[in-house]
C-alpha positions as CSV (number, residue, x, y, z in Angstrom):
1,X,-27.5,-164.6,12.3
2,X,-29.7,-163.6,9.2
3,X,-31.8,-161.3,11.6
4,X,-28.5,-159.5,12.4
5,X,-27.7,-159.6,8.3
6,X,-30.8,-158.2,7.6
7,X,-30.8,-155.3,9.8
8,X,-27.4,-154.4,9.0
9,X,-28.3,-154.0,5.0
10,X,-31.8,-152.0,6.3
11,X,-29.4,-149.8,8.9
12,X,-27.2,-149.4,5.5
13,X,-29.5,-148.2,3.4
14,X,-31.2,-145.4,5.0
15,X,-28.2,-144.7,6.8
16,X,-25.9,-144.5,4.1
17,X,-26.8,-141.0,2.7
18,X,-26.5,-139.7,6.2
19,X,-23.0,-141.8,6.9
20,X,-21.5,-141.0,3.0
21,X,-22.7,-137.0,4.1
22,X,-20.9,-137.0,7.5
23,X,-17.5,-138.8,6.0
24,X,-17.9,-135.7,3.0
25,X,-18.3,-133.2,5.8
26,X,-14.8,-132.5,8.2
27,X,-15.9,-132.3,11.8
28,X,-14.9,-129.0,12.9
């Protein structure tokens, strides 16, 4: 269960510029 916590947070963090950027940019 922590494993799963843990990679979650890591998947946030370097995914979260790239996820905040996508939900700023309209899919056209």
């Amino acid at each position: 269960m922590k494993a799963q916590l843990l990679q979650l947070l890591l998947l946030t963090q370097s995914q979260k510029r790239r996820y905040a950027a996508r939900a700023l940019i309209p899919r056209g």
